[in-house]
VEXDREN-502961 format. One line per 2 residues: number of its first residue (from 1); their letters; for each residue x, y, z of N, C-alpha, C. Coordinates in steps of 0.001 Angstrom, whole numbers, plus 500000, padded with zeros to 6 digits. Example, Ala and Ser with C-alpha at 12.3 -4.5 7.8 and 13.67 -1.06 7.14 Angstrom:
<pts>
1) as) 513190 494310 507800 512300 495500 507800 513200 496700 507800 ~ 512850 497750 507080 513670 498940 507140 512900 500030 507870
</pts>
This chain:
<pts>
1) xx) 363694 236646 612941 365060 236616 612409 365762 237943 612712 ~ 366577 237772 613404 367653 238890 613636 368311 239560 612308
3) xx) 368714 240867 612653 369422 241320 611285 370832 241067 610894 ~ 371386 240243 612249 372614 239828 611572 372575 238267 611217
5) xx) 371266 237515 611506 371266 236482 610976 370607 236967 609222 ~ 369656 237845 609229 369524 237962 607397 370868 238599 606663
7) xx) 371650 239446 607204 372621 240027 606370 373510 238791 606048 ~ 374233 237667 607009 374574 236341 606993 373589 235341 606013
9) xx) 372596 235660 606128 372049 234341 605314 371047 234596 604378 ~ 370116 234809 604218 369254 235038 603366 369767 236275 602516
11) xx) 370093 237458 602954 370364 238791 602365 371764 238526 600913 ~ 372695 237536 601932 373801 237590 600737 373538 236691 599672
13) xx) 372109 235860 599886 371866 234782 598638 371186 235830 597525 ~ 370494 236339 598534 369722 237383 597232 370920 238188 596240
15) xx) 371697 238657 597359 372703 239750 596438 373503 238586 595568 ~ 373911 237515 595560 374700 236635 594510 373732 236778 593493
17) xx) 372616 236533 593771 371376 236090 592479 372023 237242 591557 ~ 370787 238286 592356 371146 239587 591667 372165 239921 591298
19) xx) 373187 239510 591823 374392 240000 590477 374940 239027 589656 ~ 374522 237419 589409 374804 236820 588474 373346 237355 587365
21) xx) 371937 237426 587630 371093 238129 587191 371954 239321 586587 ~ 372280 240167 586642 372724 241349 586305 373983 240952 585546
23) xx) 374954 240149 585874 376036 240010 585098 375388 239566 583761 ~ 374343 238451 583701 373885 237930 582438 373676 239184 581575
25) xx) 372170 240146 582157 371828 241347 581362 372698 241976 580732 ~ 373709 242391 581506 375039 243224 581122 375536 242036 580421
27) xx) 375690 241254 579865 376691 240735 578875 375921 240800 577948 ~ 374708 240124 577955 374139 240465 576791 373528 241718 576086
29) xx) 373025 242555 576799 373098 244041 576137 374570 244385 575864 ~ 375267 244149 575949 376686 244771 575650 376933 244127 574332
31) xx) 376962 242760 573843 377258 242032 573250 376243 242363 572069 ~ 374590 242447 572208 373776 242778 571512 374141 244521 570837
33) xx) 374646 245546 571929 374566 246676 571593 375950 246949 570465 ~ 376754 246170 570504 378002 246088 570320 378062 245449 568535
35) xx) 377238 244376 568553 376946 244107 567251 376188 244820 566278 ~ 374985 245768 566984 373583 245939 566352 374789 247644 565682
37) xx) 375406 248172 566588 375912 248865 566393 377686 248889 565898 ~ 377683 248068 564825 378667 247971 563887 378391 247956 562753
39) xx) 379319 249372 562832 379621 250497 561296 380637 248671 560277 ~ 381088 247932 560256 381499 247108 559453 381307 246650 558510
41) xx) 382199 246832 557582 381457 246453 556382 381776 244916 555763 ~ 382121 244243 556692 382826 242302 557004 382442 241967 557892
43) xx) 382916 241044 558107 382314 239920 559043 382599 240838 560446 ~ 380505 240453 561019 380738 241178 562241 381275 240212 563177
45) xx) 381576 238899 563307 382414 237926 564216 383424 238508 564126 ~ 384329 238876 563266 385104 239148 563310 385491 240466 564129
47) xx) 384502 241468 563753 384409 242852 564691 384208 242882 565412 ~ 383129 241649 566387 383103 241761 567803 384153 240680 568335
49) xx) 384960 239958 567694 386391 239540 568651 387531 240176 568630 ~ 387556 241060 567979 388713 242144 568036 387807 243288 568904
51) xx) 386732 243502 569228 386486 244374 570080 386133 244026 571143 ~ 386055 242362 571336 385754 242027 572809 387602 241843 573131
53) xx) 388041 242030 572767 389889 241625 572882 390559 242609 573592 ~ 390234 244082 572616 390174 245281 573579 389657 245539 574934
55) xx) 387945 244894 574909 387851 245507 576191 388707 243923 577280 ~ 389434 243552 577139 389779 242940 578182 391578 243417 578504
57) xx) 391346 244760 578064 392849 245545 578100 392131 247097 578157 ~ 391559 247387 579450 391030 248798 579858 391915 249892 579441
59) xx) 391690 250885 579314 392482 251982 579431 393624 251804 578877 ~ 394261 250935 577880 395398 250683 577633 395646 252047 576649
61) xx) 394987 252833 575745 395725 253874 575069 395468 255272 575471 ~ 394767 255574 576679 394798 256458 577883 395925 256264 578819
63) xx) 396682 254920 578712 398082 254879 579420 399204 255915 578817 ~ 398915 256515 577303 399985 256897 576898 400201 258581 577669
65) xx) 399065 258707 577679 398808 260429 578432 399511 260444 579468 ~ 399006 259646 580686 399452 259594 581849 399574 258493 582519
67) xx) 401182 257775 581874 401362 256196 582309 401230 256002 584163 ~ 401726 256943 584949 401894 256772 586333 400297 256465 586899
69) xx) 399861 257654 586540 398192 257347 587125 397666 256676 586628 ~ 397829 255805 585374 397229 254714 584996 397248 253535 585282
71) xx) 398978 253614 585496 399256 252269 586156 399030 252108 587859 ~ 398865 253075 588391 398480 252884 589701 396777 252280 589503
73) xx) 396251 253062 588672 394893 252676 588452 394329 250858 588453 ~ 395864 250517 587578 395810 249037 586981 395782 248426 588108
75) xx) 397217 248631 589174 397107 247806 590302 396143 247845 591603 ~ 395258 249014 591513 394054 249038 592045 393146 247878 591699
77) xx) 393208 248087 590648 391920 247059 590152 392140 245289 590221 ~ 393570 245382 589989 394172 244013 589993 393815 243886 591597
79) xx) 393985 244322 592478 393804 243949 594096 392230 243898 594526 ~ 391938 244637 593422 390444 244802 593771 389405 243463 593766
81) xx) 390337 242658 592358 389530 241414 592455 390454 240010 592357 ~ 391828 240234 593081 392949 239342 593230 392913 238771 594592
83) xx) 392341 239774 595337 392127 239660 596860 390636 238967 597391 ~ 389591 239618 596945 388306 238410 597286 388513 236707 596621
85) xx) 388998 236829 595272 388988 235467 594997 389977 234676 595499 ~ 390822 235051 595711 392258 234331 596423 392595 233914 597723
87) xx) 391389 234443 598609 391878 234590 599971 391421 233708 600348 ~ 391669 232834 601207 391543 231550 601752 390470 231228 602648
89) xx) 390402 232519 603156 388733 232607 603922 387821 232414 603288 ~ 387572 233043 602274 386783 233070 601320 386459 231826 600752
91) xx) 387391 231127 600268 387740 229757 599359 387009 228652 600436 ~ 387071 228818 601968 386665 228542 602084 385285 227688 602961
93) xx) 384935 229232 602612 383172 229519 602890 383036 228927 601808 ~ 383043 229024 600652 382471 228808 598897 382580 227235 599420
95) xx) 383898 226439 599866 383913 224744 600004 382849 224372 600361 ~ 382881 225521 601579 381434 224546 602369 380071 224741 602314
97) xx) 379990 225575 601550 378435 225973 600922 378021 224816 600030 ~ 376608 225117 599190 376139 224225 598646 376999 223945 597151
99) xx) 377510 225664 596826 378374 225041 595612 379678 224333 595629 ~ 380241 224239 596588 381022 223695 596776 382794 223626 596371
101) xx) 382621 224682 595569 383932 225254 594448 384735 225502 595278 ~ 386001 224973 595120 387580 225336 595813 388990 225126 594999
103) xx) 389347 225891 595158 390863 226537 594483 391990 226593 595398 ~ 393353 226598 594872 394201 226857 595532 394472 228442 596477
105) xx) 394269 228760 597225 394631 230558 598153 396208 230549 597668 ~ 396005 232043 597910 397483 232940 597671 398042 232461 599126
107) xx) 399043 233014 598956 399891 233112 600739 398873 234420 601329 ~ 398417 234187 602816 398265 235596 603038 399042 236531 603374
109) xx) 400161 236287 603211 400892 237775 603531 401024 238351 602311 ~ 400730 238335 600708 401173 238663 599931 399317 239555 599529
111) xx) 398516 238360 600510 397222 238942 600018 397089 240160 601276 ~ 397569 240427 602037 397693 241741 603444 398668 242777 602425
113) xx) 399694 242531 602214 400408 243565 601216 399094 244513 599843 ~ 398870 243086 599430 397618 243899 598371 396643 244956 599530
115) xx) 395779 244048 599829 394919 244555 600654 395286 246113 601532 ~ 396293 246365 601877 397203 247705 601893 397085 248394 601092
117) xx) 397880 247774 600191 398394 248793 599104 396754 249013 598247 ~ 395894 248210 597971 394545 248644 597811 394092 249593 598624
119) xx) 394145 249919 600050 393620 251004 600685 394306 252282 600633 ~ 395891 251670 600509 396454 253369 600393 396004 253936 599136
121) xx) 395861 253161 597890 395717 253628 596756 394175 254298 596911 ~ 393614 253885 597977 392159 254690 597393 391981 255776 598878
123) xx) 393082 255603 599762 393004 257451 599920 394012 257679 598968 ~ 394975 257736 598172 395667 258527 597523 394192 259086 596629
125) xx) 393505 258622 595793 392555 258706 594559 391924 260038 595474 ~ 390923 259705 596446 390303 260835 597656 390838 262534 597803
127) xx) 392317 261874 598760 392821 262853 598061 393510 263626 597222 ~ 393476 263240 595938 393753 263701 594342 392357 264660 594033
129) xx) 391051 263876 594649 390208 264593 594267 389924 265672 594756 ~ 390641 265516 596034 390242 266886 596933 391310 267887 597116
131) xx) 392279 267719 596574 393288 268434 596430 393909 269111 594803 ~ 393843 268442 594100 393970 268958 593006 392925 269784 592489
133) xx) 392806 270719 591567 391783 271897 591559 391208 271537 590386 ~ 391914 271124 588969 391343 270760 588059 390490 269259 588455
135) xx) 391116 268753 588985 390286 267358 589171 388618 267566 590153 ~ 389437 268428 591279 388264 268515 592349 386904 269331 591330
137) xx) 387213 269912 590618 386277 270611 589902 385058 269146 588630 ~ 385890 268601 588061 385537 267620 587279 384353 266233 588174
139) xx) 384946 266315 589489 384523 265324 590436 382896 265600 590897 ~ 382239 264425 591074 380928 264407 591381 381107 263654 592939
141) xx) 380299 263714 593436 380180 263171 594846 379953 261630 594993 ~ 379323 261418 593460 379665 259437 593324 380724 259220 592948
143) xx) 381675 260461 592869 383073 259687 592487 383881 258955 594045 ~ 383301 260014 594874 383788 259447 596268 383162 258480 596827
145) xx) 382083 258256 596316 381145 257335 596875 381746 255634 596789 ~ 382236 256232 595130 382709 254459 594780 383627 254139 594933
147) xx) 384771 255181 595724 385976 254658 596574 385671 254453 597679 ~ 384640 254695 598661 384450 253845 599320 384099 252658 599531
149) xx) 382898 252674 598550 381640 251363 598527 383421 250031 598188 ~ 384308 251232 597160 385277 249721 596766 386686 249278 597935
151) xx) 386621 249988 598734 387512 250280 599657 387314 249511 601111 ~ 385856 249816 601466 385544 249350 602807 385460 247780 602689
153) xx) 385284 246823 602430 385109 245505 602517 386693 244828 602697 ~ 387601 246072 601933 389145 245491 602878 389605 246272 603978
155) xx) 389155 247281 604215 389544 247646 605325 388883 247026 606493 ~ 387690 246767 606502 387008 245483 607640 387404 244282 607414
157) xx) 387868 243909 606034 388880 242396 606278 389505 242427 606466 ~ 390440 243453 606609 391594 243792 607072 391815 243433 608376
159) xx) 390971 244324 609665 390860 244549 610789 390060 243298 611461 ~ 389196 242643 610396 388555 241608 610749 389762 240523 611069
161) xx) 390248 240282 610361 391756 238843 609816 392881 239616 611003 ~ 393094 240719 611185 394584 241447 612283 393761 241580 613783
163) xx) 392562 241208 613978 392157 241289 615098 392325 243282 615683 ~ 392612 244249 614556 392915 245347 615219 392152 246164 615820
165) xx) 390726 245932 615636 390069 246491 616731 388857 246107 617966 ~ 389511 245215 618141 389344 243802 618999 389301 244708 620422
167) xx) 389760 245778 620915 390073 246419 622192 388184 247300 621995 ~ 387930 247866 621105 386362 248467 621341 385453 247313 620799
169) xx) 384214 246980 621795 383593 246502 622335 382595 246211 620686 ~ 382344 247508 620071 381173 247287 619339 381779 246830 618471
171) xx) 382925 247103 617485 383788 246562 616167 384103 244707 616700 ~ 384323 244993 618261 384760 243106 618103 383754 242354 618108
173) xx) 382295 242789 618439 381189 241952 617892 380487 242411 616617 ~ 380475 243105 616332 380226 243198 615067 380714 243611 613544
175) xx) 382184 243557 613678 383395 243771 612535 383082 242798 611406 ~ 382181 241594 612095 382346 240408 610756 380756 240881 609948
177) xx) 379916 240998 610974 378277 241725 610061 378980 243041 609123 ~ 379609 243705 609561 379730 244896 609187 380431 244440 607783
179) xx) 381996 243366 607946 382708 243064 606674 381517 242644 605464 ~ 381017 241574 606277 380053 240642 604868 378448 241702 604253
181) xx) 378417 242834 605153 377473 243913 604524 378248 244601 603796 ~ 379181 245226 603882 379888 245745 602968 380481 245284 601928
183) xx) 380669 244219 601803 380859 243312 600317 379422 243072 599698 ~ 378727 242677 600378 376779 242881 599622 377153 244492 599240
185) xx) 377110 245230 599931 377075 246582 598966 377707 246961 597864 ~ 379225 246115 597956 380017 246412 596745 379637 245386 595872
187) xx) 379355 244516 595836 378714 243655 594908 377576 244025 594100 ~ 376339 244445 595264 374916 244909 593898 375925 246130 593332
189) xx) 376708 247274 593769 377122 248059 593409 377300 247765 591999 ~ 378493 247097 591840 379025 246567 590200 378348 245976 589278
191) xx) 376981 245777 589624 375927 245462 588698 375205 246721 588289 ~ 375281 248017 589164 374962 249266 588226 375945 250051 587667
193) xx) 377349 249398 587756 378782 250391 587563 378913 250156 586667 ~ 378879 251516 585957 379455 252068 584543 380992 252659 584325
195) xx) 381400 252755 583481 382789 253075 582863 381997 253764 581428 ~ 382398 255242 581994 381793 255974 581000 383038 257170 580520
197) xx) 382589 257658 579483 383399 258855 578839 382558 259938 579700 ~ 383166 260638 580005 383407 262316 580747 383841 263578 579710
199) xx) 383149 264754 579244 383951 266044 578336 384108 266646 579100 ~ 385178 268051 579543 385368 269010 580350 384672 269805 579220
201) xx) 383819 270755 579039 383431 271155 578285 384245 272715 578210 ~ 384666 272960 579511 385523 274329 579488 386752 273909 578616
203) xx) 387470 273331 578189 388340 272560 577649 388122 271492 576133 ~ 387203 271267 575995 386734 270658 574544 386557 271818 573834
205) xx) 387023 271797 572613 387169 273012 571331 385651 272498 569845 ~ 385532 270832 570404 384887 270457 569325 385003 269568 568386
207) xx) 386289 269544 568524 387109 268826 566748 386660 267473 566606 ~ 386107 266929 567330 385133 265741 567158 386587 264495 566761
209) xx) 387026 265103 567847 388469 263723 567120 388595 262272 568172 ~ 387817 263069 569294 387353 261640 570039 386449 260562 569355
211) xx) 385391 261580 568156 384699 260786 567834 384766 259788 566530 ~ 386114 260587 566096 386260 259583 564833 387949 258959 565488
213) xx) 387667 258856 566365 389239 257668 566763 388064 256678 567609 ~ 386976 256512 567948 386030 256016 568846 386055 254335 567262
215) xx) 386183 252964 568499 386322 252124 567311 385073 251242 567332 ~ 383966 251717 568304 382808 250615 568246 381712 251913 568502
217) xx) 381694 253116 567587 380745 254076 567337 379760 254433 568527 ~ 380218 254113 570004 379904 254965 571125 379780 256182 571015
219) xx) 380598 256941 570658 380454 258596 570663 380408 258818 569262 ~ 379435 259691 568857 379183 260356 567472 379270 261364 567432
221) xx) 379768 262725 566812 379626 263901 566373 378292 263694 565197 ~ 377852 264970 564727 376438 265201 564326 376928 266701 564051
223) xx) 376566 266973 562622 376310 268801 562579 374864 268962 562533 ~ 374161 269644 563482 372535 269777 563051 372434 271262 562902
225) xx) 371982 271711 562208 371564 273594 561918 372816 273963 562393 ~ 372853 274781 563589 373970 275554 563430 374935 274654 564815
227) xx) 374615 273387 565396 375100 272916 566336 375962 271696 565694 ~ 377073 271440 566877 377828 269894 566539 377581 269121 567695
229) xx) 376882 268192 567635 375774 267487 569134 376849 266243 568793 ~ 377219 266099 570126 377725 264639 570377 376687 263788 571009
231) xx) 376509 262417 570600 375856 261516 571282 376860 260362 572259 ~ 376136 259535 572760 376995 258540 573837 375950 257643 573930
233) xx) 377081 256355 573430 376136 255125 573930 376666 254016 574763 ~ 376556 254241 576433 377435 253527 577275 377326 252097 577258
235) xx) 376277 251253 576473 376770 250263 576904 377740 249465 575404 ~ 378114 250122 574354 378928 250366 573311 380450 250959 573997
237) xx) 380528 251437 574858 381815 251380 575224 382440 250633 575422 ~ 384046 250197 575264 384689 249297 575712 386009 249750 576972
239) xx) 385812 250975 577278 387113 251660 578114 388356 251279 577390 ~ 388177 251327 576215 389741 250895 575554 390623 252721 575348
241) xx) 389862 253746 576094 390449 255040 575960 391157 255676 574829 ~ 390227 255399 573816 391181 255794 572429 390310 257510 572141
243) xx) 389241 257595 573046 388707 259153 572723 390085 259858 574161 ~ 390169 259527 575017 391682 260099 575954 392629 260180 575222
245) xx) 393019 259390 574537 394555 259530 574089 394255 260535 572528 ~ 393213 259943 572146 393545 261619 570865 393410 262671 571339
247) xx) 392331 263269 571926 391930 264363 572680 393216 265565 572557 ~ 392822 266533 571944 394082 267354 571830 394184 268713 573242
249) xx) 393042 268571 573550 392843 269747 574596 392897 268866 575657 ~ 392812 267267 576132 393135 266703 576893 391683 267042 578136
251) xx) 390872 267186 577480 389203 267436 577553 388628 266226 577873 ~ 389001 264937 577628 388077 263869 577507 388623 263047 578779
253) xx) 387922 262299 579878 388581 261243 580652 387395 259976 580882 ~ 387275 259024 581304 387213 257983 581747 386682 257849 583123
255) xx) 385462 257681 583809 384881 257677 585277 384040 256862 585377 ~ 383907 256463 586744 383005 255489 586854 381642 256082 587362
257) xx) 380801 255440 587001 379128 255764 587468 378530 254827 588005 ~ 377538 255009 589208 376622 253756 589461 375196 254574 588811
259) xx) 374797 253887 588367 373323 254139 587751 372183 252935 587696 ~ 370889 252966 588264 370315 251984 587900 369284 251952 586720
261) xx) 369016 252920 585937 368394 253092 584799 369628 252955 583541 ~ 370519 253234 583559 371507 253017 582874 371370 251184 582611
263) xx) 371272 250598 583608 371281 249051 583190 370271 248317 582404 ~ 368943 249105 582335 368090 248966 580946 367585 249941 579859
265) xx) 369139 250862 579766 368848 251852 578546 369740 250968 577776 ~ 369012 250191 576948 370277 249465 575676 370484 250587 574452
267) xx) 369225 250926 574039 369697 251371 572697 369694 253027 572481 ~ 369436 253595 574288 369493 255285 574462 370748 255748 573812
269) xx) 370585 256653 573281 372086 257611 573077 372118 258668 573673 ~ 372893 259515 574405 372747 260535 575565 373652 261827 574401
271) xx) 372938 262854 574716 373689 264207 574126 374324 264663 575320 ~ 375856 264339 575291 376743 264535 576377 377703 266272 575887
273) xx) 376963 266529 574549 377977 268161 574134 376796 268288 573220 ~ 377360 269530 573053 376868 270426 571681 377605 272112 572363
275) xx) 378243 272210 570479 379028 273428 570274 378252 274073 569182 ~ 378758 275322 569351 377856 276190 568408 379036 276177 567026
277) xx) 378074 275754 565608 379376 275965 564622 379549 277897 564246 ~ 380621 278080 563752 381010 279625 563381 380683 279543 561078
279) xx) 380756 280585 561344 380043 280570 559553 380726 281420 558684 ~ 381668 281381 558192 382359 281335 557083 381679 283187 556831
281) xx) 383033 283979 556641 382423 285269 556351 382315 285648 555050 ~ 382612 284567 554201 382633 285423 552832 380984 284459 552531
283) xx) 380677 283449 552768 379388 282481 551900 378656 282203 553386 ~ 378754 282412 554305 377632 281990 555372 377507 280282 556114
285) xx) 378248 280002 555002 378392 278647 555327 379138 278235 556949 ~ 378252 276973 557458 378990 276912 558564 380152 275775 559033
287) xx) 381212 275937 559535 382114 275407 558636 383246 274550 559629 ~ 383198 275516 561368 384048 275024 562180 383462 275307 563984
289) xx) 383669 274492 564975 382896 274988 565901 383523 276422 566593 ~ 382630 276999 567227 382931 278298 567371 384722 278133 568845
291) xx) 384087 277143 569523 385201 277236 570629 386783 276671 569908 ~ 386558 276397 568672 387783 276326 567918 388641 277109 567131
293) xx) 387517 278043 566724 388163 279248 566214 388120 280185 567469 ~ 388033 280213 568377 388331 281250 569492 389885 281201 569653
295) xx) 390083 279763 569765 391428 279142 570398 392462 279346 568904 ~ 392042 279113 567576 393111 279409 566569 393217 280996 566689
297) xx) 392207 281552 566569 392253 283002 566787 393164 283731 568189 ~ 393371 282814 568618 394485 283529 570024 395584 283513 569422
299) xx) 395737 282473 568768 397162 282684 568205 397114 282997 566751 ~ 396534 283273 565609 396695 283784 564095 395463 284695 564249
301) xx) 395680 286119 564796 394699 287183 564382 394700 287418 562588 ~ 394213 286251 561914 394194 286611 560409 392331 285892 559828
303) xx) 392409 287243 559068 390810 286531 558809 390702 285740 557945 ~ 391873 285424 556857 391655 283753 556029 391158 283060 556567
305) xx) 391408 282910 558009 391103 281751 558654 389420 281324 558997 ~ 388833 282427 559083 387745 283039 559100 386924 282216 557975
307) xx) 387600 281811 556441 387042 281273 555978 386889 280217 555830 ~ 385722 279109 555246 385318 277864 554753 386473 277336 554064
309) xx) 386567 276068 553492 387999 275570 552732 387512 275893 551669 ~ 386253 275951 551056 385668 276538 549451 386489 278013 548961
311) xx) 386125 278501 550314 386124 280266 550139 387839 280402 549819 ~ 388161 279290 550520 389947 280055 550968 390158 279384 549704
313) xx) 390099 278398 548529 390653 278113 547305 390394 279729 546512 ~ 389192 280080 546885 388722 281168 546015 389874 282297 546431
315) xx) 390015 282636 547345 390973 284148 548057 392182 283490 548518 ~ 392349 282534 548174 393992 281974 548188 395649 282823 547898
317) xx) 394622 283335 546326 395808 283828 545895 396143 285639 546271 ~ 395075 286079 546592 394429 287312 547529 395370 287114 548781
319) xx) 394972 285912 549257 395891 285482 550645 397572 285445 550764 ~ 398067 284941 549496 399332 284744 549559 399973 285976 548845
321) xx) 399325 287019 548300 399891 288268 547964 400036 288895 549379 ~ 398877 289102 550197 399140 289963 551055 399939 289302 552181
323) xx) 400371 288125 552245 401322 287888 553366 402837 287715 552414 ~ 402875 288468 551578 404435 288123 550837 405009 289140 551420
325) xx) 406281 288943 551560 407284 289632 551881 407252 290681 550686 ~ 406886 290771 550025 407176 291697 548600 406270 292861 548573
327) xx) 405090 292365 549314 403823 293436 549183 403766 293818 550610 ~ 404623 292931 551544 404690 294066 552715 405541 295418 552495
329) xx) 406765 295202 551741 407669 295659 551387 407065 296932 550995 ~ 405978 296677 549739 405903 297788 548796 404537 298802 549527
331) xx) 403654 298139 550251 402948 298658 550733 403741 299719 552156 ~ 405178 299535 552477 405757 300616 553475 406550 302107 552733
333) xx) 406807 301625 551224 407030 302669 550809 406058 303526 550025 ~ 404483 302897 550374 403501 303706 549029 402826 304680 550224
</pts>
């Protein structure tokens, strides 16, 4: 058997298996992790259809930060899977196979417009990453990876369907092995692709406000001894971006991962932070994380602040003598 007769035939049956195999796992660890892990104190039907509701509206309160790049994001994704199911080629290979399933196709000129505007959008993403300094810094090398793996299967259908590189010898015999391998790749791909939370940690202060706006207890804050340890439990996420949109340092984002141990860690929790807490100078007590009082301290050089909320009821009134106008007053003429 030749290798472009297995990538054609045997190779792409395996990769369907495996990713209806994998779609099952992933629904049900999600669904299992999603219940086992509800803080609710009512009906958990009820908590997992208002949280399966969300995740079928991604990123919708990470739109408020930055509506432009979000919504470009949206129509990425909309082309991403508007264009394999719609296209008429496609529809129909599926007729004439054993399953036999067929649907109405889009027009293709409306599915060539997507298919475009899907490729420009993922060099624009490329270079965002490689050009912007805060981003290029945040970026891992699977971030580029998975604009390709999601990119190439239209740019060879592209060229495959426009005949455009029909003039070199090796692309016009082998443009169609090359298209239908590169959709096997993006396919097992999305059976290890994650949608995970990201901290800039140069930029997180601590305040754990991702973790109490978090609505299906993915991310936890924790005070242990003198640390505030965040945990993460990815398959408890729903990308509904509600740790992005509180985020006050604008510290927290949204990325994708391929991982294949990730697809049978159900009930791991990952320590994705830990801040050191600061300790209260009048009782020792520890009270706020340290990268938070660095940042109040840039702007109020005052040591009230310094204290616990116990301490400051106690030196309150200590506090509001010495910032009165009356005792600045009297302290310039003594």
């Amino acid at each position: 058997m030749s290798f472009v007769t297995f990538v054609e035939g045997p190779l792409l049956k395996i990769v369907f298996l495996a990713f209806f195999i994998g779609l099952i796992i992933r629904v049900f660890f999600f669904v299992f992790s999603i219940i086992k892990g509800s803080n609710s104190s009512g009906s958990k039907i009820g908590y997992f259809s208002a949280i399966f509701a969300r995740f079928l509206i991604p990123f919708h309160m990470s739109a408020f930060k930055r509506p432009v790049y979000s919504m470009l994001r949206y129509v990425f994704h909309i082309c991403l899977f508007v264009v394999p199911i719609w296209l008429g080629g496609h529809i129909y290979l599926l007729e004439e196979s054993s399953l036999g399933w067929s649907w109405t196709p889009l027009p293709d000129e409306w599915l060539d417009i997507m298919t475009l505007l899907l490729i420009g959008l993922a060099v624009f993403f490329v270079i965002r990453h490689l050009t912007i300094k805060d981003v290029r810094m945040r970026s891992s090398f699977s971030d580029y990876i998975i604009i390709i793996i999601a990119a190439l299967p239209f740019v060879t259908g592209y060229f495959l369907k426009n005949g455009t590189l029909d003039d070199i010898s090796f692309f016009s015999e082998n443009i169609w092995t090359i298209h239908i391998l590169s959709g096997e790749i993006m396919i097992i791909a999305t059976v290890f692709l994650f949608c995970r939370m990201r901290m800039d940690v140069l930029k997180c202060t601590g305040c754990a406000s991702c973790a109490l706006s978090c609505p299906t207890s993915t991310l936890e804050s924790e005070d242990s001894g003198n640390l505030r340890i965040f945990n993460y439990s990815h398959y408890q996420c729903i990308c509904c971006g509600s740790c992005v949109n509180t985020c006050p340092e604008n510290a927290v984002e949204l990325r994708h991962e391929i991982s294949v141990k990730r697809l049978f860690q159900v009930l791991a929790r990952q320590e994705i932070r830990s801040v050191e807490l600061e300790s209260c100078k009048r009782c020792g007590a520890l009270f706020v994380p340290e990268p938070l009082m660095q940042k109040i301290n840039r702007v109020f050089m005052e040591e009230y602040l310094q204290l616990c909320p116990d301490c400051r009821k106690i030196t309150r009134g200590e506090y509001i003598k010495r910032i009165s106008p009356w005792h600045r007053k009297s302290r310039q003429y003594s």
